[in-house]
C-alpha positions in Angstrom: -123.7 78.2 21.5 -122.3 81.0 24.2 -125.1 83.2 23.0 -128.0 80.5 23.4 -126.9 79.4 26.7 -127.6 82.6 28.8 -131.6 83.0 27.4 -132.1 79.0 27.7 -131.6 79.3 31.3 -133.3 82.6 31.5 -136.1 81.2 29.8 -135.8 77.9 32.7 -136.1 80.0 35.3 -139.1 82.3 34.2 -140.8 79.0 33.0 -139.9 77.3 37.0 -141.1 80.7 38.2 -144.3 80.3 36.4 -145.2 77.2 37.3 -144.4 77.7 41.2 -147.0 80.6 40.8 -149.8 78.9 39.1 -149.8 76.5 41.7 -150.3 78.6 44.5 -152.9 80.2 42.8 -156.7 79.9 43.8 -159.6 80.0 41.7 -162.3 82.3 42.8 -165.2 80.7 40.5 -164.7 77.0 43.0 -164.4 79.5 46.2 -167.2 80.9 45.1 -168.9 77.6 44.3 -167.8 75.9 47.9 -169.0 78.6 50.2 -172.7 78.4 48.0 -172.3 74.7 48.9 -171.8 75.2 52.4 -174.1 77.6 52.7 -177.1 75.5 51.0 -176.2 72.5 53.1 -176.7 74.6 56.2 -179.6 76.0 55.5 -180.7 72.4 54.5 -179.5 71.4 58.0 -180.0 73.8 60.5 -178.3 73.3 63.8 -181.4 71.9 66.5 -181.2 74.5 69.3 -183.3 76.1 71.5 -183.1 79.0 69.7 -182.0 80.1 66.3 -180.8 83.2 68.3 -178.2 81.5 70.1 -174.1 82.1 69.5 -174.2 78.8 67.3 -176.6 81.1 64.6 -175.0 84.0 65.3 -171.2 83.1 64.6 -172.8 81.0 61.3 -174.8 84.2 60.2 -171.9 86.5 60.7 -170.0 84.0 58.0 -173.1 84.4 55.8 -172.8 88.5 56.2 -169.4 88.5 54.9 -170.2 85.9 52.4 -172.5 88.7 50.6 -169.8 91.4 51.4 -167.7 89.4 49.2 -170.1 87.9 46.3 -173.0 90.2 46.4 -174.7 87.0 45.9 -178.6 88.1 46.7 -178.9 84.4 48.3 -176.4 85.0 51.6 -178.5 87.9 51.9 -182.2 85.9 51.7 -180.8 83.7 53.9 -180.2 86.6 56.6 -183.8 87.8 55.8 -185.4 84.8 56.3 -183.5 84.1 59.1 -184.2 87.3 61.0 -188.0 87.1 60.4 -188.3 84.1 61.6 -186.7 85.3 64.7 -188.9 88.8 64.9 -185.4 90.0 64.9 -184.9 89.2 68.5 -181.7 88.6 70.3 -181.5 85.8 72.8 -182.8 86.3 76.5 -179.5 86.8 78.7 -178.7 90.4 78.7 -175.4 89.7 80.8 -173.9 86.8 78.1 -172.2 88.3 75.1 -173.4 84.8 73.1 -176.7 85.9 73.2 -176.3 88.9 71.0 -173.7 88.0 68.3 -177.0 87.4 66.4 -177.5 91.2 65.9 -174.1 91.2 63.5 -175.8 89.9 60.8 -179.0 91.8 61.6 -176.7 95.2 61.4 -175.0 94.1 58.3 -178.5 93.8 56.7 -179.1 97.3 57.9 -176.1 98.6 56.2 -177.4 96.8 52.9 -181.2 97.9 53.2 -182.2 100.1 55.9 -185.1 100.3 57.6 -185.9 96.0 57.1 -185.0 94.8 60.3 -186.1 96.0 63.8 -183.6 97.4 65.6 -185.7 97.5 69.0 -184.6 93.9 70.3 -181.0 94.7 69.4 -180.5 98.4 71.2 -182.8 97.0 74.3 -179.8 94.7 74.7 -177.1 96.2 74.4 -178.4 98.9 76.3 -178.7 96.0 79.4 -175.5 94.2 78.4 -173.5 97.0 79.2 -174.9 99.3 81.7 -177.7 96.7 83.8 -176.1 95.7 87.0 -175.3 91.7 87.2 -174.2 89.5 89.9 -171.1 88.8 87.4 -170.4 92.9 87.1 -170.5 92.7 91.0 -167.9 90.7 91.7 -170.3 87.3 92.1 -168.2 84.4 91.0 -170.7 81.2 91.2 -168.4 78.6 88.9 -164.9 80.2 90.2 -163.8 81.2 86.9 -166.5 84.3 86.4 -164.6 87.7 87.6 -166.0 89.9 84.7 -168.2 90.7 82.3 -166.5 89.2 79.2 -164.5 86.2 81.5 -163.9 83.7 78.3 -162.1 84.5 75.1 -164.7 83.5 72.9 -166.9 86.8 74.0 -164.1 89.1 72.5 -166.0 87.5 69.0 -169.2 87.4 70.0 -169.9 90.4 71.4 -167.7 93.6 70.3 -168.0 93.6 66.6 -171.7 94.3 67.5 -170.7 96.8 69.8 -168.9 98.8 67.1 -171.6 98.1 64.2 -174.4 99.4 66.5 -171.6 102.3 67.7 -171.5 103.3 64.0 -175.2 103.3 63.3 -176.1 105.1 66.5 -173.2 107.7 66.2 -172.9 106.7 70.5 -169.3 107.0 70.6 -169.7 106.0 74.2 -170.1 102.7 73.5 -166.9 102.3 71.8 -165.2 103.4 75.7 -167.4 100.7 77.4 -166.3 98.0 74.7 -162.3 98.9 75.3 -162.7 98.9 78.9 -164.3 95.7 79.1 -162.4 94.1 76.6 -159.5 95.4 78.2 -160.8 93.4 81.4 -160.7 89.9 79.7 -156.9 90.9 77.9 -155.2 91.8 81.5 -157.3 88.7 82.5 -157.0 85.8 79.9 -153.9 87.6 77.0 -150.4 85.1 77.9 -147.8 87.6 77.5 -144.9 85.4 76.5 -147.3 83.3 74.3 -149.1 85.4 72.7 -152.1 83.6 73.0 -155.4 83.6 74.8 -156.8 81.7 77.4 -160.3 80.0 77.1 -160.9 81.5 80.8 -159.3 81.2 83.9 -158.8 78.1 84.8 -156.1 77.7 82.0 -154.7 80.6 83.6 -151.1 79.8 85.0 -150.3 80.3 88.6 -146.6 78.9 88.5 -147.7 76.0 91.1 -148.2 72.2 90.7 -151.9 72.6 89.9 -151.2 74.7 87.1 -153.6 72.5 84.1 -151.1 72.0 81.3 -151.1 69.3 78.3 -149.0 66.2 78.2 -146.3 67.9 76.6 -145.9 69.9 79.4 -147.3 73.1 77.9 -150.1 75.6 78.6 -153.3 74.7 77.1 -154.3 77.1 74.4 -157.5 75.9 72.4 -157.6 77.0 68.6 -161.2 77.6 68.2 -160.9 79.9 71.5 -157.8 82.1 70.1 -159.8 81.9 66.6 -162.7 83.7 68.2 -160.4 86.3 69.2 -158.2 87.0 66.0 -161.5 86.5 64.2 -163.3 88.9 66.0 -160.4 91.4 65.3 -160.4 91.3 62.0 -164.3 92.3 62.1 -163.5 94.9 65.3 -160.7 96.6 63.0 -162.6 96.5 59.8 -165.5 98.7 61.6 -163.8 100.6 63.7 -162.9 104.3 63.1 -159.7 104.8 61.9 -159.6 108.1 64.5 -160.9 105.9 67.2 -159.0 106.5 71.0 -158.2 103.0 71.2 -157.4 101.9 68.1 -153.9 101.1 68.6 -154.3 98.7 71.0 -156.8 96.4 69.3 -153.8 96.7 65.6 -150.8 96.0 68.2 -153.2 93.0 69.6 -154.1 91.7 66.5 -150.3 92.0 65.2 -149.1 90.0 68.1 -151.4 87.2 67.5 -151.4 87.2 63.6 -147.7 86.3 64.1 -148.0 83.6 66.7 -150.8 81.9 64.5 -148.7 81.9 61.8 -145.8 80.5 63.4 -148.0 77.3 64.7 -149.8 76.3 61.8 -149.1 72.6 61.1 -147.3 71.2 57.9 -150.9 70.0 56.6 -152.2 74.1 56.4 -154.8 73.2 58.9 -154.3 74.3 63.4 -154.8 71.8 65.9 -157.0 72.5 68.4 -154.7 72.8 71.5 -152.4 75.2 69.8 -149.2 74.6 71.5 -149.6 70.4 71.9 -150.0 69.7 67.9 -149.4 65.4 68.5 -152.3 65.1 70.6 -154.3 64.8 68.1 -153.3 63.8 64.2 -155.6 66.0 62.6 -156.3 69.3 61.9 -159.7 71.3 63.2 -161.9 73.3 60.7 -163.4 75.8 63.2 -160.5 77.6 64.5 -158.6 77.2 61.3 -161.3 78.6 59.5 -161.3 82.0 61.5 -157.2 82.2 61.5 -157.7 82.0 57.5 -160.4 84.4 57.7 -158.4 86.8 59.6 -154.8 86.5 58.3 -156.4 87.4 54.9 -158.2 90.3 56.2 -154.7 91.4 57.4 -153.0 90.8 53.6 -156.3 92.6 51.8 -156.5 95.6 54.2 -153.0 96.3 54.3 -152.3 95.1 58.2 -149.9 92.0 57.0 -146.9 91.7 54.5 -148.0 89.8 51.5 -145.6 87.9 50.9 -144.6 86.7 54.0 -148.3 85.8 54.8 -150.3 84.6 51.7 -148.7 81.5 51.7 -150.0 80.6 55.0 -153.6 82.0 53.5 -153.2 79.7 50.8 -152.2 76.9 52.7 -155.3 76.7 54.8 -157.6 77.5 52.3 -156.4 74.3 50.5 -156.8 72.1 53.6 -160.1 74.1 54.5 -161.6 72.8 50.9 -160.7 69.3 51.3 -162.5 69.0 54.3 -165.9 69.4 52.7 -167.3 66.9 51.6 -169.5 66.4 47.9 -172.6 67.5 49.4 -171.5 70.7 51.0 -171.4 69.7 54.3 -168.4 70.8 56.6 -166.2 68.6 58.3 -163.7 68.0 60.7 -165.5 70.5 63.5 -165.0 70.5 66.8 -168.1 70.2 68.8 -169.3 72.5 71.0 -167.1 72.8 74.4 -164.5 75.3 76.0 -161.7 73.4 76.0 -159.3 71.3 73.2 -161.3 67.9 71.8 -160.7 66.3 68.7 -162.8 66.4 65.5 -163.8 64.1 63.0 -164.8 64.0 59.0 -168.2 63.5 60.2 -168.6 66.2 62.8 -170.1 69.6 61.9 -171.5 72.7 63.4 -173.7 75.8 61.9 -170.5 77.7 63.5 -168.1 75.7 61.2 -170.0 76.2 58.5 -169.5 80.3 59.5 -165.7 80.0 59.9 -165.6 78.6 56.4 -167.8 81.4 54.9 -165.6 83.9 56.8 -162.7 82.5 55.6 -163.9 82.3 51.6 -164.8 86.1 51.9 -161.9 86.8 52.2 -160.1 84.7 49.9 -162.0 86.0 47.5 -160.5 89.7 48.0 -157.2 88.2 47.8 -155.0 89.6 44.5 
């Protein structure tokens, strides 16, 4: 009996092991099979804008770009194709608003793939005016009393510097990488909390230390997930194309370090973020946009070697799980925050093009995940 006992419990505890494994496990083939899903509905469904041009397309095309990265699915990449014709391959018209050229991500990424299909024209015109065409904005003109800079809300630190890199690394204009620091550096010393680690949607969330200071119920700063999403998000793709040799390059890793930790430290019970980051009870949900790019950036860190494994694929995991149950049968993404600049709740019903992008971002890359 002595000599049983020992491999009895041996074998109990490789068996408890196993199973604690197996259930954290993910199964590519329904990832694969959910981001097709979302992807159809969307394309079913397309967002009514003025423009399929506008950030709304853009952020949901740059989850369709990534979606191909990951499958090599010819369909994400149709979908691009069809997209961009339709389009004449045009940005949108406001040289001066970093929304209005996300667009081009997915236009560059189709580049990469097969050269010489898009028209690269509309995209280099405006860049060339976003970043060196004088602007009332550049100058100092503040018309809404939040505008200081080029880039004055987080969200732009998505929409337009991964762009900025691509078209750096296709043109061989290393010049363009200097602008992009420098004027993301603007909106950092502007909008980055230093003892939070988070960023402010734009200045007005900014605190002062006085009584007028805007601050949730709780007391707290008001940090909105989908905002600090944009940014981590838009990391992960900055850091991806960026040389490794680059000047600045340290300062976008040590960025994206701090925040990867502070996300991780705030994500609710359920695997999903709320969208004011620091006031989880003031609403009893969770919020599939912002949660969607926190997934797709923590598991960038894990697969590219930026975050420990084992202390982050849990979260990864986590939020995958609650990402999948909020779509529904059809394909359709729920639980989206609608379009704004500030924290609002979400429901099962409510959906965006850009949700549907978070959630492709976020199934690429759980689909590189070991």
């Amino acid at each position: 009996m002595k000599k049983l006992a020992l491999p009895f419990y041996a074998l109990l505890f490789l068996i408890t092991i196993s199973c604690k494994s197996t259930s954290t496990l993910i199964d590519n083939e329904k990832v694969e099979t959910a981001m097709l899903a979302a992807l159809k509905w969307q394309e079913a469904n397309p967002i009514k804008s003025s423009s399929f041009t506008d950030w709304t397309n853009g952020a949901y095309y740059t989850g369709v770009a990534k979606a191909h990265e990951s499958t090599n699915n010819p369909i994400y990449l149709k979908a691009i194709k069809d997209m961009g014709e339709r389009n004449e391959w045009k940005t949108w018209k406001r040289f001066y608003h970093a929304d209005d050229v996300v667009i081009s991500y997915s236009y560059l990424y189709l580049n990469e793939v097969e050269p010489d299909v898009i028209d690269i024209v509309p995209t280099a015109q405006f860049i060339s005016a976003h970043l060196n065409k004088p602007h009332e904005w550049k100058e100092g003109h503040d018309p809404d009393g939040y505008h200081h800079i080029l880039w004055w809300w987080c969200d732009a630190l998505f929409m337009a510097p991964p762009v900025l890199i691509k078209y750096s690394n296709l043109t061989g204009d290393k010049e363009i990488l200097e602008q992009t620091y420098n004027y993301y550096k603007e909106t950092y010393d502007l909008l980055f909390d230093q003892e939070e680690l988070l960023f402010a949607r734009d200045t007005r969330f900014v605190w002062d230390g006085d009584e007028d200071d805007l601050k949730e119920e709780n007391g707290k700063k008001i940090f909105w997930s989908r905002g600090n999403g944009w940014v981590l998000g838009g990391l992960a793709l900055i850091l991806e194309d960026l040389p490794e040799d680059a000047t600045h390059r340290t300062f976008y890793e040590e960025l994206y370090l701090k925040m990867a930790a502070k996300v991780k430290s705030i994500q609710d019970k359920d695997g999903l973020w709320r969208t004011s980051l620091l006031s989880p009870e003031s609403w009893d949900h969770g919020e599939v946009s912002g949660s969607g790019f926190f997934t797709f950036a923590l598991a960038w860190g894990i697969n590219n070697g930026m975050l420990d494994r084992k202390e982050y694929e849990p979260t990864v995991r986590k939020a995958w799980k609650a990402l999948a149950e909020c779509q529904k049968p059809d394909g359709k993404i729920g639980w989206v925050q609608n379009i704004g600049a500030k924290p609002d709740p979400a429901s099962a019903d409510s959906w965006q093009n850009y949700g549907t992008g978070a959630f492709l971002l976020a199934g690429s890359e759980i689909l590189k995940l070991k």
